[in-house]
VOGU-3710 file (C-alpha; in Angstrom, 3 decimals, decimal comma):
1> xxxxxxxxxx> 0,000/0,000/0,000  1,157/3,336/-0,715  2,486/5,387/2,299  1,388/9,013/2,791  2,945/11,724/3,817  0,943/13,457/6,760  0,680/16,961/8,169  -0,015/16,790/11,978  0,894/19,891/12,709  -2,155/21,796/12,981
11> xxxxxxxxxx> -4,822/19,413/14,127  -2,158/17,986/16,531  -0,978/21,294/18,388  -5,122/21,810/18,475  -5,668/18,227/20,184  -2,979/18,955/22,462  -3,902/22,297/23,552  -6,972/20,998/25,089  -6,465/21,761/28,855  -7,899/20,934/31,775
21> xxxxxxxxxx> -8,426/21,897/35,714  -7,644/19,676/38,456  -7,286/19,971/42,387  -9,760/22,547/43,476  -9,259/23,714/46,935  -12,177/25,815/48,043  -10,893/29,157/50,363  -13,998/30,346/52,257  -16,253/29,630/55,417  -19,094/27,969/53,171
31> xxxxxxxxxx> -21,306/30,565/55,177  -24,209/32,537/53,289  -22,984/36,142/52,208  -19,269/35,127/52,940  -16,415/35,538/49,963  -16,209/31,688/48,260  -13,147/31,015/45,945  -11,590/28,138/44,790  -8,550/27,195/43,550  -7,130/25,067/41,107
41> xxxxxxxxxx> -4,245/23,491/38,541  -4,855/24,673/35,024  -1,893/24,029/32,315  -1,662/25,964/29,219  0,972/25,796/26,727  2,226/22,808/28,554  2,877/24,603/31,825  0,707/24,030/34,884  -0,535/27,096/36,984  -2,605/27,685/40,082
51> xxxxxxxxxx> -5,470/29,782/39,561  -8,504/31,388/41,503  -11,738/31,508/40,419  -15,220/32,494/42,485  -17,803/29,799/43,243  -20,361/31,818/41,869  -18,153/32,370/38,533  -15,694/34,757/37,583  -13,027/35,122/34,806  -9,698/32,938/36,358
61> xxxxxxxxxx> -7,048/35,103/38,059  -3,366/33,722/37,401  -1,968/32,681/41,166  1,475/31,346/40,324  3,982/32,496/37,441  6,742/30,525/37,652  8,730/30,036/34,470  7,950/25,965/34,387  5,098/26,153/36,384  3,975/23,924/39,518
71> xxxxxxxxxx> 3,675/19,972/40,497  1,569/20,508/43,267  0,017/22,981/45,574  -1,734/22,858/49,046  -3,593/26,332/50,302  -3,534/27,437/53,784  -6,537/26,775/56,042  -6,895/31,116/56,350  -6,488/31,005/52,414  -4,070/33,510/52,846
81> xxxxxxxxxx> -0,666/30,893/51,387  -0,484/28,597/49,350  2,741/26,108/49,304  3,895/24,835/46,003  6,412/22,976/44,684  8,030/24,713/41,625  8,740/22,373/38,727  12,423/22,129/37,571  12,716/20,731/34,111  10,933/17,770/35,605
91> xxxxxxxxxx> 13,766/16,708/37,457  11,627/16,383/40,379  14,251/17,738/42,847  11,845/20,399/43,222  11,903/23,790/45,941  8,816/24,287/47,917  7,606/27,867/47,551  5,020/29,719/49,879  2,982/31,897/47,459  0,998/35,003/49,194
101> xxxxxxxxxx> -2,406/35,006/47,942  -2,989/38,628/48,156  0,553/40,349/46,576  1,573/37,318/45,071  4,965/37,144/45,986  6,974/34,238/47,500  9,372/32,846/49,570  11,344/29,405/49,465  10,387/27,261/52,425  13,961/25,334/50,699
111> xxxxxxxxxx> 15,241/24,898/47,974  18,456/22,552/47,977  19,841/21,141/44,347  19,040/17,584/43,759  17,061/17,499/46,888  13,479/15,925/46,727  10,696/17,863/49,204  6,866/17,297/48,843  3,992/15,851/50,334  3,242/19,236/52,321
121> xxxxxxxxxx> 1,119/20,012/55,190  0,202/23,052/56,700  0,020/23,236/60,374  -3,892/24,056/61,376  -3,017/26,985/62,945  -1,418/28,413/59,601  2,065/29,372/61,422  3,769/27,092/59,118  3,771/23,280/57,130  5,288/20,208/57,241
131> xxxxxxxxxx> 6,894/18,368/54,581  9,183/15,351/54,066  12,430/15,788/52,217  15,983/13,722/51,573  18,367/16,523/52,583  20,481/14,613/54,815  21,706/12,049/52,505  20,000/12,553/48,911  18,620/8,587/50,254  16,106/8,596/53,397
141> xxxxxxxxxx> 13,561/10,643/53,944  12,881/12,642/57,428  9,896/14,921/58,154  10,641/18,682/58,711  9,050/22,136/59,305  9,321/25,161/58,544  7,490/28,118/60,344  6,866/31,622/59,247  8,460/33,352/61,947  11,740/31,396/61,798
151> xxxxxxxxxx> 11,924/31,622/58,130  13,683/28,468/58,553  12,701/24,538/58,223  14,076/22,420/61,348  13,942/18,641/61,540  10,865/16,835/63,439  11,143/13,131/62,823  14,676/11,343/62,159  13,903/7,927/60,139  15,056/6,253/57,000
161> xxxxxxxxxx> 13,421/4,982/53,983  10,277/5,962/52,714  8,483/8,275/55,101  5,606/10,853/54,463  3,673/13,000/56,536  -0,153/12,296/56,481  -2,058/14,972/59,114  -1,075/17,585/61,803  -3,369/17,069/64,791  -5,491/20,603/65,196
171> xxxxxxxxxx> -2,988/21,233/68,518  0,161/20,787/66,183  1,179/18,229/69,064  1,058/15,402/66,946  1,902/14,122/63,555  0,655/10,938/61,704  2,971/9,775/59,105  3,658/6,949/56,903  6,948/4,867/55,983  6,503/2,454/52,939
181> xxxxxxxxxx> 8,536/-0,183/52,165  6,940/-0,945/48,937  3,610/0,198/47,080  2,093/-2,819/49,078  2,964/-2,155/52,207  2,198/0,933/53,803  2,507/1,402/57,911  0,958/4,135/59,921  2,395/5,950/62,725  1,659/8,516/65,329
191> xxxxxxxxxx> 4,431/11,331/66,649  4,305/12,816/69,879  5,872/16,079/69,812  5,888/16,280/73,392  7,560/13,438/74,311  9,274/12,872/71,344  8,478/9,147/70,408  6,433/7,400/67,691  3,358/4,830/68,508  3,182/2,145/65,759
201> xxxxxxxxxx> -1,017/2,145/64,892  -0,904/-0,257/62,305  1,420/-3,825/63,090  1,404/-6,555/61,119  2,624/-9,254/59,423  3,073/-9,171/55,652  1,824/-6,899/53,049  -0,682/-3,692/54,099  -1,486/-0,700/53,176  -2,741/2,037/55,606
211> xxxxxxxxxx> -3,394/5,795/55,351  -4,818/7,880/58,419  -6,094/11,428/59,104  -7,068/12,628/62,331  -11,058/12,910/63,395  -11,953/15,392/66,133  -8,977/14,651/68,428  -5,515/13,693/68,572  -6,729/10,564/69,695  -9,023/9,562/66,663
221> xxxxxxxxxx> -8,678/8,705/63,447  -9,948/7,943/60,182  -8,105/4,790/58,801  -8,005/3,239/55,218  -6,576/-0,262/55,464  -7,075/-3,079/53,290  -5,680/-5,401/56,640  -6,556/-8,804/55,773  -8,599/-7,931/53,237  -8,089/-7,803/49,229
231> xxxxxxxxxx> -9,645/-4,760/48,762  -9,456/-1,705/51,330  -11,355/-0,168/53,719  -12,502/2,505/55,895  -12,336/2,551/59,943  -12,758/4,896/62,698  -9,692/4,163/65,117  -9,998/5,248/68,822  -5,712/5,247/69,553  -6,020/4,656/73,365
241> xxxxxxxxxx> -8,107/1,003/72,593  -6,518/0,464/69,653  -10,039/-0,569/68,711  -11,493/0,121/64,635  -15,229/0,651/63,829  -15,923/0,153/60,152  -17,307/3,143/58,160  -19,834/3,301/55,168  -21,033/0,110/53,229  -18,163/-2,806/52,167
251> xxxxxxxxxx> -17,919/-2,433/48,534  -16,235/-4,557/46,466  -13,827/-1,974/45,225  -10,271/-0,146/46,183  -10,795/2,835/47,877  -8,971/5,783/46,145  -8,073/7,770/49,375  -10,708/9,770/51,545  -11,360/13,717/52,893  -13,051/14,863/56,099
261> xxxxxxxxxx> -15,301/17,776/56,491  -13,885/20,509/59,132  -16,517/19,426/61,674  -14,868/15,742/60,778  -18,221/14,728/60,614  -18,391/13,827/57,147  -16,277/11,318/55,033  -15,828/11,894/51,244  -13,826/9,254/49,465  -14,016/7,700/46,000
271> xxxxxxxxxx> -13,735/4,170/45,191  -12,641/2,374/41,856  -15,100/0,343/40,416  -12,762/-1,482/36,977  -11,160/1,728/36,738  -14,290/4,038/37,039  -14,652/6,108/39,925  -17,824/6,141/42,250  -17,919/8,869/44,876  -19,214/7,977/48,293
281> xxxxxxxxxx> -20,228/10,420/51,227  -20,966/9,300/54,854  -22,064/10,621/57,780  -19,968/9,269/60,505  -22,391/10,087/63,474  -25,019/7,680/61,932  -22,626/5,677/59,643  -25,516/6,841/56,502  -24,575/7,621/52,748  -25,527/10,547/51,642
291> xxxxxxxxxx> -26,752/11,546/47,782  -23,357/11,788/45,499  -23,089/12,981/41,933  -22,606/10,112/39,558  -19,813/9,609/37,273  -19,239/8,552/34,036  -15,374/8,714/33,804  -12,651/9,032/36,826  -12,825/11,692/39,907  -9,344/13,078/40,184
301> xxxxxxxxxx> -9,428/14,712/43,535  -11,997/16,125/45,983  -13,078/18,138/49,317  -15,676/20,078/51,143  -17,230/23,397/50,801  -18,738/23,611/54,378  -20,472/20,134/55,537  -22,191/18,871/52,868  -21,466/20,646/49,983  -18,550/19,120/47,905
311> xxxxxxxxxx> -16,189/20,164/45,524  -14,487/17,823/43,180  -12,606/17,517/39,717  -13,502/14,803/37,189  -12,974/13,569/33,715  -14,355/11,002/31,254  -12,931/9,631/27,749  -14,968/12,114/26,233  -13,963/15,235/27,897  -11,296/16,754/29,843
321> xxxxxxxxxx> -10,735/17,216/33,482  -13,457/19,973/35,276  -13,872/21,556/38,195  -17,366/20,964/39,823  -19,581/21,504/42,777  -22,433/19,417/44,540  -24,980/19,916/46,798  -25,720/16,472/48,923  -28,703/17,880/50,387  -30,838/19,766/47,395
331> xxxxxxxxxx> -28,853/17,053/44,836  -27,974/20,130/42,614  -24,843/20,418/40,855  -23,073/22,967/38,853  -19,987/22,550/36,476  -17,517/25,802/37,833  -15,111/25,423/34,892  -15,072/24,827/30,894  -12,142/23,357/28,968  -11,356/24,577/25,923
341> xxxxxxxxxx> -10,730/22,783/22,362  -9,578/24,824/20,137  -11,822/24,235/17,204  -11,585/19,995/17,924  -15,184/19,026/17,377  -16,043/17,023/20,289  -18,446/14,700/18,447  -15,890/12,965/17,005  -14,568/11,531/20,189  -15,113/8,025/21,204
351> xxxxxxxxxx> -15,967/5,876/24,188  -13,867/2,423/25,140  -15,549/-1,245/25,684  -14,493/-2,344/28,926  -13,037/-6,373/27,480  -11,591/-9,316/29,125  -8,641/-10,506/27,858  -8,095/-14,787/28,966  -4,327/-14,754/28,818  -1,860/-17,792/29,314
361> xxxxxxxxxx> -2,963/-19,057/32,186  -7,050/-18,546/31,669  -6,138/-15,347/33,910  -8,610/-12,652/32,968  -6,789/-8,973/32,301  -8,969/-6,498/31,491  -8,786/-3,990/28,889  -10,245/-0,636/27,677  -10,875/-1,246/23,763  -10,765/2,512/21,600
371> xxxxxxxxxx> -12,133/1,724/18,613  -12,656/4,738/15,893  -16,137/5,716/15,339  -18,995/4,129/13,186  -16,075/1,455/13,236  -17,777/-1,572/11,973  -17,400/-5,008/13,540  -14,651/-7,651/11,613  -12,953/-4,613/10,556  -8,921/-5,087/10,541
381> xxxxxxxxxx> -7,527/-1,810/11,187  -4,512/-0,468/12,536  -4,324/-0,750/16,453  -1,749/0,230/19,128  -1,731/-1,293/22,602  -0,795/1,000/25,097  0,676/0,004/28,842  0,593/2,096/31,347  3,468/2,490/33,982  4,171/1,282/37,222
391> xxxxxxxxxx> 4,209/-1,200/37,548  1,217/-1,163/39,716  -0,414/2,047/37,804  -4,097/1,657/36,191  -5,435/2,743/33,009  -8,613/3,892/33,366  -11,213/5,182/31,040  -9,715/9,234/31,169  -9,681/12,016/28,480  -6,472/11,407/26,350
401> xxxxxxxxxx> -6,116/13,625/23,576  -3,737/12,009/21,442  -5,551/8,603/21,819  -8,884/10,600/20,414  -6,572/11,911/17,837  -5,441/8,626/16,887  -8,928/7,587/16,585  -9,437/10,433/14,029  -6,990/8,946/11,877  -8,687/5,374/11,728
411> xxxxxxxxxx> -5,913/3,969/14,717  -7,164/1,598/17,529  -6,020/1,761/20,617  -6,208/-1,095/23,391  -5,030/-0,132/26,895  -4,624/-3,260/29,090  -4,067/-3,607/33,128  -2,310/-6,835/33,019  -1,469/-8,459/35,993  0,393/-6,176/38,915
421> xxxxxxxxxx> -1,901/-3,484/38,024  -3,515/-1,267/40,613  -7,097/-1,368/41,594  -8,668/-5,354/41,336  -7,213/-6,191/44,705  -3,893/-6,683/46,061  -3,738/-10,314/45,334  -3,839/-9,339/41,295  -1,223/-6,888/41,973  1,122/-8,950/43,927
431> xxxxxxxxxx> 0,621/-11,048/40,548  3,904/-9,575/38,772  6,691/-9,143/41,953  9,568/-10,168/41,650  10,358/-13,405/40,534  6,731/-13,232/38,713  7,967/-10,604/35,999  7,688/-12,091/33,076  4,281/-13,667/33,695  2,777/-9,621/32,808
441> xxxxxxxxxx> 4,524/-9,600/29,863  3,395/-12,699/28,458  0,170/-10,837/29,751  1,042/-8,293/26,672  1,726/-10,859/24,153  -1,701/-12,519/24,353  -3,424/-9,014/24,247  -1,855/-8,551/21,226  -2,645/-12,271/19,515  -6,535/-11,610/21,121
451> xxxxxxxxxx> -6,331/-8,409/18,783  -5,616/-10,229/15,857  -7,681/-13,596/16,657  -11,300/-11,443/17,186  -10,223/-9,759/13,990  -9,371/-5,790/14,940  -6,152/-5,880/13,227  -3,399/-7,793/11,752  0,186/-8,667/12,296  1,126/-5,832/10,166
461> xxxxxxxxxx> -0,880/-3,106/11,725  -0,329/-3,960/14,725  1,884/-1,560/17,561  2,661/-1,538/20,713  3,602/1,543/22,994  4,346/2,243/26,429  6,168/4,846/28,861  8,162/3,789/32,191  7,433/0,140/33,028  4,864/0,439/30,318
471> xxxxxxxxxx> 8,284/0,982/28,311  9,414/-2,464/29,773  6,620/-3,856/28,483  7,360/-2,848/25,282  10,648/-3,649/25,274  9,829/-7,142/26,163  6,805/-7,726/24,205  8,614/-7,441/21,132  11,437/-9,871/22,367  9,135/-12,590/23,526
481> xxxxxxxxxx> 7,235/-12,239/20,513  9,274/-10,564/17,497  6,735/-11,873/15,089  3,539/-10,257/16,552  4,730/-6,216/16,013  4,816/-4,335/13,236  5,805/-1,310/15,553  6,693/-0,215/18,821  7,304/3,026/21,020  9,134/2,738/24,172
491> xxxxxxxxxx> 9,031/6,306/26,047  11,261/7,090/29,074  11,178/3,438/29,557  13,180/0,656/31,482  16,004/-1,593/29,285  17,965/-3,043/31,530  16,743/-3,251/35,067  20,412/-4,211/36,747  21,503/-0,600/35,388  17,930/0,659/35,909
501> xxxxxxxxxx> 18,346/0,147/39,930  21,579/0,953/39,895  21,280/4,244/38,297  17,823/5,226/39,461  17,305/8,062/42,255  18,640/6,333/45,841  15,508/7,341/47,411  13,798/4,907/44,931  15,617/2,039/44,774  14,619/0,147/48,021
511> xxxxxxxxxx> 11,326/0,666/46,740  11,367/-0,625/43,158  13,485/-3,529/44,289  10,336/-5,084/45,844  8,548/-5,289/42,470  11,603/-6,162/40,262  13,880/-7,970/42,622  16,873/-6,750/44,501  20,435/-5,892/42,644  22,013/-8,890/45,100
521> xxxxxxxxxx> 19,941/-10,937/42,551  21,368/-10,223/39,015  21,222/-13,155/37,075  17,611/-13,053/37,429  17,808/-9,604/36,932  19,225/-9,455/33,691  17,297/-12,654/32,787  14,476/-10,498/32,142  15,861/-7,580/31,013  14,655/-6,609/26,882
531> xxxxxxxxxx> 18,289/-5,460/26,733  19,760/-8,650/26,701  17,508/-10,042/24,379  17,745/-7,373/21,411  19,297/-9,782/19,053  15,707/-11,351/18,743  14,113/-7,839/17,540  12,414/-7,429/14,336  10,270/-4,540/14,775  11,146/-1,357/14,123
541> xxxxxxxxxx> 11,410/0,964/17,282  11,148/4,401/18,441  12,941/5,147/21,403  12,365/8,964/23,386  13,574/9,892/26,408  14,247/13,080/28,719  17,809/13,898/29,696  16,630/15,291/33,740  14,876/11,958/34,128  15,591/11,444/37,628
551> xxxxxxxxxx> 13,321/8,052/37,865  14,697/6,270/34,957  17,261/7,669/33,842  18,521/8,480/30,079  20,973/5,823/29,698  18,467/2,831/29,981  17,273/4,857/26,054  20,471/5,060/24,939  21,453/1,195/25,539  18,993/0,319/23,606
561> xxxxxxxxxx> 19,608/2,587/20,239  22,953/1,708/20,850  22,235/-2,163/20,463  19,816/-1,807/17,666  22,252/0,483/15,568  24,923/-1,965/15,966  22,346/-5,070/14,669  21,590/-3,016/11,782  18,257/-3,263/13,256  14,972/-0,308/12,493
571> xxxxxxxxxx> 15,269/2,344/15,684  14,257/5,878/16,050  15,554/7,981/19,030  14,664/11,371/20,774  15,561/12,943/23,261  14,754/16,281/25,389  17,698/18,054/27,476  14,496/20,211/29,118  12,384/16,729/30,317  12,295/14,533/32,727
581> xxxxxxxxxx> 9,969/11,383/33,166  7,844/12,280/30,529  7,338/15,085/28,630  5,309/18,572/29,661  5,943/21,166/27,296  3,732/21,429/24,446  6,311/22,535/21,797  7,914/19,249/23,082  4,938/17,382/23,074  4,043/18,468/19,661
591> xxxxxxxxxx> 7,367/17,093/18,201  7,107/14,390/20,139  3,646/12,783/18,946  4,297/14,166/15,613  6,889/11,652/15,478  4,645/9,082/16,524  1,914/9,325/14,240  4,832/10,163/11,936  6,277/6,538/12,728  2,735/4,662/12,874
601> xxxxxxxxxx> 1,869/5,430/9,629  5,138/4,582/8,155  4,756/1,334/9,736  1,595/-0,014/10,087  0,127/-0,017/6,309  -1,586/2,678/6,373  -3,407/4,712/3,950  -4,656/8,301/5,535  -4,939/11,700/4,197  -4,084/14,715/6,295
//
């Protein structure tokens, strides 16, 4: 078939213009007659921004203008800071910057070269916030804080590994916090102040994962655990009995995290139902639900305006992320932002199928099936499948531009949550550790043959493409199976996981050698590394990559083109000195999935017009 020449350009810098608003904090009493504002993320031209809006609708104002914008933001309980942490090239060795609402000028709270600092939390009584950062040794984590009228941060807990702060009692006496060993494993602890010394809430053998915040006293809290269960839940813990009342209904489903109302009489949390999101509201007093909005897509984040009012951001496959608000009590809601598409007709986005997938082992993995629309049944068309990172990420059914732009062009696209993916249990994510790699990957292979066997596509239009682990997966895909790929994208992803750990951030090495295996064990390590097994490759590749990657870093791209250069084999490379794990900008971006689509077409057999 004769290839085509396409011009992206246009329609592609349109597609990925398309923003969205995320993380609304409301700033306000939630009285009658009182000022109500909200904040929010908003990126434009590929840089990500707090703004302000008014609940009752007013034209944004701009809250943050720093030159690569911000990863994250948490506003003050008085609304009159907010803390952010500035985004360097995506390096992720970020400062934390406290922004005055009202002049709009900042300080650093610190900012230390290649030092991480995040998960922030301000102090009720607004004097100052608590964060975690690696300062002492670029490896372990401690909790410090840093208050106003110091103008300094100090040290509060000494520990090592992977510790994060969760709540500051309203007294500022005591701190909750976390340390993780692993994704799966998650303990809870409470820090005395006073006396100096941390009570253990959450022992146990094995695997669990726990998050807390505090209720209406220092000595209760709110407690997600999924403790002997598969799936998690919600519990009211009374610290000086050490005794847990469960909260709301059991549902069959992970839940995504939780909020309390100031009066901490209310619980807000979401929980993932197959990768859609269901929000769920309690009142704790009586242990009721109370009305929620529905969903059709994924909630991103949530709170409270007042008691029973709540504010929340959420997306769907066919439009982008939006701010919204929701009355429990009337049932009324009202949509508080409006994305913007630049011309894009919206009509011509589609919906997935939500398929099961029986792989080797009569395991089912399920999958969210793209298929272009009025696409008629038996059709073979051209068809990527997609993994997501990880390795115990999700794909779930969100607004992806360049997936609806691929659709546009006649492509497929299948994204699969093989084994060791978040959100069916732990038991299915515990699936892939360790010495149970390769079992996901063969995972990937039989998406790809179920593709061709209930007649999407064929062998020749068929890709695969993945970032991070979902770069692994490519990787390996297409050395366990060199026959089955007609193309594949690997983006900031993993080649050789010996030089992977090795090379990775310190901070993040205990953690990923839980899921991979430790660097003690490299035989088995390089056993399943794609690097290793390049000689077997027979589709072409394109391999990009940002130089500041501080998660996996550049070198595990460059291997590979290296190897495939030298075996005279197909491969593609690009690379960004101004990215880190993936890429932000959108003149970046642009080149980026111009080169893509640039690359599928070449590849695939196809036949499409610009």
């Amino acid at each position: 078939m004769e290839q085509v020449k396409l011009d992206f350009q246009h329609t592609l810098k349109n597609f990925l213009s398309i923003d969205g608003h995320t993380s609304p904090q409301f700033s306000g009493t939630g009285l009658p007659g009182t000022e109500e504002s909200f904040y929010f993320l908003k990126r434009i031209e590929g840089v990500t921004q707090v703004y302000k809006c008014s609940i009752e609708g007013s034209w944004p104002h701009q809250m943050t203008f720093f030159p690569e914008g911000v990863d994250s933001y948490q506003l003050s309980p008085d609304g009159r800071n907010i803390a952010v942490i500035e985004n360097k090239a995506g390096c992720e060795q970020n400062p934390i910057a406290i922004v005055d609402t009202t002049s709009l000028t900042y300080r650093y709270a610190i900012n230390i070269p290649d030092v991480q600092s995040n998960f922030i939390h301000w102090r009720p009584d607004n004097k100052g916030i608590i964060f975690r950062s690696n300062l002492d040794n670029k490896i372990d984590f401690k909790i410090y804080e840093y208050l106003f009228e110091n103008e300094e941060y100090e040290l509060v807990i000494d520990s090592k590994g992977y510790i994060l702060p969760l709540d500051v009692s309203s007294d500022c006496s005591k701190i909750l916090y976390s340390i993780r060993p692993s994704s799966a494993n998650q303990d809870v602890y409470l820090f005395d102040r006073i006396t100096g010394k941390s009570q253990h809430l959450t022992e146990h053998d094995g695997n669990e994962r726990s998050f807390a915040k505090f209720g209406n006293s220092s000595t209760e809290v709110f407690l997600l655990s999924d403790s002997g269960e598969d799936f998690n839940k919600l519990y009211k813990f009374d610290i000086s009995s050490m005794k847990k009342t469960e909260i709301g209904k059991s549902i069959p489903w992970d839940i995504q995290g939780f909020t309390l109302s100031s009066c901490k009489r209310y619980v807000l949390y979401a929980s993932n139902r197959e990768g859609y999101s269901d929000l769920h509201l309690v009142d704790t007093y009586t242990n009721t639900s109370l009305p929620t909005p529905r969903s059709n897509g994924v909630v991103l984040s949530y709170g409270f305006v007042g008691s029973k009012t709540l504010i929340y951001s959420s997306q769907s496959p066919l439009a982008p992320s939006n701010v919204y608000l929701f009355n429990s009590e009337t049932q009324i809601g009202k949509q508080l932002t409006h994305s913007r598409f630049f011309g894009i007709d919206q009509s011509l986005f589609s919906e997935p199928q939500l398929v099961s997938i029986s792989s080797f082992d009569e395991l089912s993995i399920p999958a969210f099936l793209y298929l272009p629309k009025n696409y008629k049944k038996g059709t073979k068309i051209p068809m990527v499948v997609l993994f997501h990172g990880g390795p115990e990420g999700q794909s779930k059914p969100v607004f992806v531009s360049i997936i609806q732009q691929m659709l546009t062009l006649g492509i497929g696209v299948c994204l699969p949550n093989v084994r060791g993916s978040a959100g069916y249990g732990m038991h299915y994510q515990a699936l892939d550790d360790y010495k149970k790699r390769m079992d996901s990957v063969y995972d990937g292979v039989e998406v790809g043959k179920w593709l061709i066997k209930n007649s999407y596509t064929t062998k020749d239009r068929l890709a695969v493409m993945g970032g991070s682990y979902g770069g692994f997966m490519c990787l390996s895909v297409i050395t366990e199976a060199p026959d089955l790929w007609a193309a594949a994208i690997d983006t900031v992803g993993i080649s050789n996981l010996e030089t992977f750990l090795e090379n990775t951030k310190p901070s993040r090495r205990k953690v990923r050698e839980v899921e991979y295996g430790p660097l003690s064990d490299r035989e088995f390590l390089r056993s399943i590394s794609p690097i290793y097994k390049m000689d077997k490759v027979k589709t072409p590749l394109f391999v990009a990559h940002g130089r500041t990657d501080p998660r996996v870093p550049v070198s595990e791209a460059e291997q590979v083109v290296e190897v495939l250069q030298k075996n005279n084999q197909i491969v593609e490379s690009l690379y960004f000195d101004d990215e880190g794990h993936g890429f932000r900008k959108l003149k970046n971006r642009i080149i980026y999935y111009e080169k893509v689509l640039q690359f599928l077409t070449k590849h695939l057999n196809m036949n499409v017009s610009s």
